[in-house]
N, C-alpha and C positions, 0 to 999 in steps of 0.2 A: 411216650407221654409228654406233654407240654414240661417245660423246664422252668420252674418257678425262676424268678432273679433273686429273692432272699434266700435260693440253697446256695447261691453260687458268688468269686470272688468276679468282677463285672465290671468294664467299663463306664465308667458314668458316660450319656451321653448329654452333649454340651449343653443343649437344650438352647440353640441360638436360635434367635426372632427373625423366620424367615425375609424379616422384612428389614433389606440393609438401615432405610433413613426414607424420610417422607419430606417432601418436597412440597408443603400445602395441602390438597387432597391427594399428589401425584404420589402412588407406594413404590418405591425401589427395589424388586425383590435380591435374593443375593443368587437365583436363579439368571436374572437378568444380566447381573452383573460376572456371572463365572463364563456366560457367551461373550460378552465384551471383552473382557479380560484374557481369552485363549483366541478370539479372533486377531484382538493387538498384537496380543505376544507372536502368535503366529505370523502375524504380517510383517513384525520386527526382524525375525528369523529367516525368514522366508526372504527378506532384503540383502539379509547380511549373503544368502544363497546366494542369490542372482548376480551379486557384486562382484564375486569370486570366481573370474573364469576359468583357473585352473580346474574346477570340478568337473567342469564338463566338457565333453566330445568338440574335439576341433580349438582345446583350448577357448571357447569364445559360447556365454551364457547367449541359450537362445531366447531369454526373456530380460525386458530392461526394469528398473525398480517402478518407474515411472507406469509400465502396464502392468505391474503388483498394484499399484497404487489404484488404478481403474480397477483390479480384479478385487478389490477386497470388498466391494459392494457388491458385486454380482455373488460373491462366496459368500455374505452374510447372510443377502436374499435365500440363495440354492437351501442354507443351512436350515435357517428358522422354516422357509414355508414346506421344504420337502420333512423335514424332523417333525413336524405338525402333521403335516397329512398322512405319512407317514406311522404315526403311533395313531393315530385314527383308524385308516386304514386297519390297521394289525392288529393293534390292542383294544381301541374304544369304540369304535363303529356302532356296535348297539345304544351305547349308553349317548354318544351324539344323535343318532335319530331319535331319540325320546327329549332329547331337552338340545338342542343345536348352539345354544349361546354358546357352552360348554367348549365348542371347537375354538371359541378366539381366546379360552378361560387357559392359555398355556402353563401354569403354574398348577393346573387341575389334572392330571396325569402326565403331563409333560412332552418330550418329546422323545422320537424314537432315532437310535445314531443310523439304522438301514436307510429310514427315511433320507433324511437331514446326508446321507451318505448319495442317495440316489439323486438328490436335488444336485449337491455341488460338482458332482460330477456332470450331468445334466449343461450347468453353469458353465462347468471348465471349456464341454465342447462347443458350445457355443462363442464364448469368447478367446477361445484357440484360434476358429475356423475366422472371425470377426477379425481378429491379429494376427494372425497368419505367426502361429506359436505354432511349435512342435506338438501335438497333442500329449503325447506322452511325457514329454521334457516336463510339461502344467500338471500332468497329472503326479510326477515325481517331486516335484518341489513342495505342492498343498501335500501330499503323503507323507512326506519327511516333519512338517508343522502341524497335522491334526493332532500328535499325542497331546501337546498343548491345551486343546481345546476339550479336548476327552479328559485330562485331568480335572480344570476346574469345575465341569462339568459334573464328574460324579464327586469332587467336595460339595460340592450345591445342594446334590440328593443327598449326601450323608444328615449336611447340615439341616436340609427340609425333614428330615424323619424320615424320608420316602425310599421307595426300591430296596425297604431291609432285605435282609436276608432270612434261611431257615432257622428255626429251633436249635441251640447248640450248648455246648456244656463246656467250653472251651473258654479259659481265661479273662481273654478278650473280649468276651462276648456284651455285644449292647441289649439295654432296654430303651426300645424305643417309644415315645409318645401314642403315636398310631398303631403300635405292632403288638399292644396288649401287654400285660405285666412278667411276659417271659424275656428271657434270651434271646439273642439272636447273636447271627454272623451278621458284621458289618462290613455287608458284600459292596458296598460302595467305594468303601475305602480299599478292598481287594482289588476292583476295576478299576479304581486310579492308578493303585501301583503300577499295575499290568500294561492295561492299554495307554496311561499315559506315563509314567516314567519308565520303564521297563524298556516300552516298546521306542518310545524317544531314543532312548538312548542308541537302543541296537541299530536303531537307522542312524543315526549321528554318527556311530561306527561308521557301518558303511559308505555312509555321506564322505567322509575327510580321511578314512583310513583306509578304504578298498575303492574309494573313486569310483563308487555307484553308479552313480550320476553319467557317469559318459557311456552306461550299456541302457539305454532309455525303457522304462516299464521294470527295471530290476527292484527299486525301491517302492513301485505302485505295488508289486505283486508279494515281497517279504512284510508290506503294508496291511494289507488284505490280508494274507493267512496269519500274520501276529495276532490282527485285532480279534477274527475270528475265531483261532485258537485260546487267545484272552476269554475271550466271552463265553466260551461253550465251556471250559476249566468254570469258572465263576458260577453259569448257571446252575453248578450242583451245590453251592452254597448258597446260593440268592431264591428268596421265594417265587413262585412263578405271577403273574398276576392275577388277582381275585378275581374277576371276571373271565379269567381264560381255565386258569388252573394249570395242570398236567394235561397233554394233548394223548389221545387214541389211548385211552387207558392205563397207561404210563403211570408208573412216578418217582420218574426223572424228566421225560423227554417236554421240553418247555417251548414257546414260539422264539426266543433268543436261540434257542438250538438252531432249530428247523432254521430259520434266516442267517445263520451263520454258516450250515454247511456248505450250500452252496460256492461261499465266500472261496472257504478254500482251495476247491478245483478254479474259481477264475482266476484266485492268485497264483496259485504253481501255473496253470496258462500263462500267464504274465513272466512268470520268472523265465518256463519254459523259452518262450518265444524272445526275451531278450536277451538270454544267452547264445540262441541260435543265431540273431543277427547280429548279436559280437563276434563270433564265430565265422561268420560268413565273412564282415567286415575285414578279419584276420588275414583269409583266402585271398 
C-alpha cells in the first residue's frame, strides 16, 4: 500500500527553485549548472592527471594539458547531445513524436548517462585518432573524472524533485513535490554516493596507489562495471519511469537494468584484455 508521509518520521525535501538566478528573461537552471560544474571540475582533475608523468607507462603522459584543453569542448558536445538523444531514444521517444519541441525542452525529462556515455566516447575516438592519443590512455583519464560529473548531476535531479525513488517506510525517506504525498527513497542521492563519490574514489585509489594508469583500459573497464553495478543496485530503489514502467512483466526488471548489463561484460573485457597486455608486456 502507498505509504502516507504523516505516518512516518521523513526527510523534509528542500524544496529549492529549480531555477539557480535569471539573467533578464535568460532562466539559469541548477540542471545546467551541475553539467558545468562536473565538466570543470573534471577538466581541473583531469589536468592535474596529465601533468604527472609518473602514472603512466614509459614514465611520460601520453596526453599534454593543452589537448585536455581542446578535448573539453568535444566532451561537453559528446555529453549533452548524445545524453539527449540518448534518453529520447530510451526513454521519451513517444512522447517527442507527439509534441517534438519537447526534444530541445532538456530540463523536461532530462538526460540519459548511456546516451551522454555513448556520445563522449564517440568524441574521445575521434579526437584520439585527430591527435594521435593512445585511445585507451583518453579513455582512462575521462573514466577516472566522470564520477565528477555523475555527482552533481544526480544533486540536480535530487534538487529538481525528479528521478524519486519507490515507496518506502525508511527513516530517510522524501516526499517529493511531483511524487505525490507519499515516501519515497531518495534514489538520487543513493547514485550520487555511488557512482559519483564511491566510484571517484576507488579509481583515485587505483589512479596513485596501484599505478593503473600505466596497464591502459584497466581504469576504463573498473569504470564501466562500477557505474553499471551502481546503477542496477539503485534501480531497485528508484521508480522506473512512467512511461515505460517495469519491462516484460517484471517488477523489478527496469530499462536502467537492461542498458547496464550489458556494461558489465564490456568492462571485465576491458579489464580482461589490459591485464593480458601487461602480462605480455612483462614476457
Amino acid at each position: 500500500m502507498p505509504i502516507a508521509a504523516d505516518l512516518l518520521a521523513i526527510m523534509p525535501f528542500p524544496n529549492i527553485d529549480p531555477i539557480a538566478f535569471s539573467i533578464g528573461p535568460l532562466a539559469i537552471h541548477w540542471y545546467g549548472l551541475a553539467y558545468v560544474a562536473g565538466i570543470v571540475l573534471g577538466w581541473v582533475y583531469a589536468r592535474r592527471i596529465a601533468a604527472n608523468d609518473t602514472l603512466w607507462p614509459n614514465n611520460t603522459s601520453p596526453i599534454t594539458r593543452a589537448q585536455l584543453d581542446d578535448f573539453i569542448v568535444w566532451a561537453a558536445l559528446g555529453i549533452v547531445l548524445g545524453g539527449r538523444i540518448g534518453y529520447i531514444l530510451f526513454y521519451d521517444l513517444g512522447a517527442i513524436i507527439e509534441n517534438p519541441i519537447r526534444a530541445i525542452q532538456i530540463w523536461n525529462g532530462g538526460m540519459s548517462f548511456h546516451g551522454g556515455l555513448t556520445g563522449t566516447t564517440i568524441a574521445m575516438i575521434l579526437f584520439a585518432r585527430r591527435n594521435r592519443i593512445p585511445i585507451w590512455s583518453l579513455f582512462d583519464i575521462v573514466a577516472t573524472v566522470v564520477p565528477c560529473g555523475l555527482f552533481f548531476g544526480r544533486i540536480a535531479n535530487f534538487i529538481n524533485g525528479e528521478l524519486w525513488g519507490r515507496l518506502t517506510d525508511v527513516p530517510w525517506a522524501v516526499v517529493f513535490p511531483t511524487g505525490g504525498p507519499f515516501a519515497r527513497h531518495p534514489s538520487q542521492l543513493y547514485e550520487a554516493g555511488l557512482e559519483g563519490v564511491v566510484l571517484l574514489l576507488v579509481l583515485a585509489a587505483l589512479v596513485y596507489g596501484a599505478k593503473a594508469l600505466k596497464s591502459p583500459g584497466l581504469i576504463t573497464g573498473v569504470f564501466v562495471c562500477g557505474y553499471a553495478l551502481s546503477r542496477i543496485f539503485v534501480e531497485f530503489f528508484r521508480e522506473p519511469d512512467a512511461q515505460l514502467g517495469y519491462l516484460l512483466g517484471t517488477s523489478w526488471l527496469t530499462m536502467g537494468i537492461v542498458l547496464s548489463l550489458p556494461m558489465i561484460l564490456l568492462g571485465l573485457w576491458a579489464i580482461f584484455r589490459a591485464r593480458r597486455q601487461a602480462a605480455a608486456l612483462q614476457h
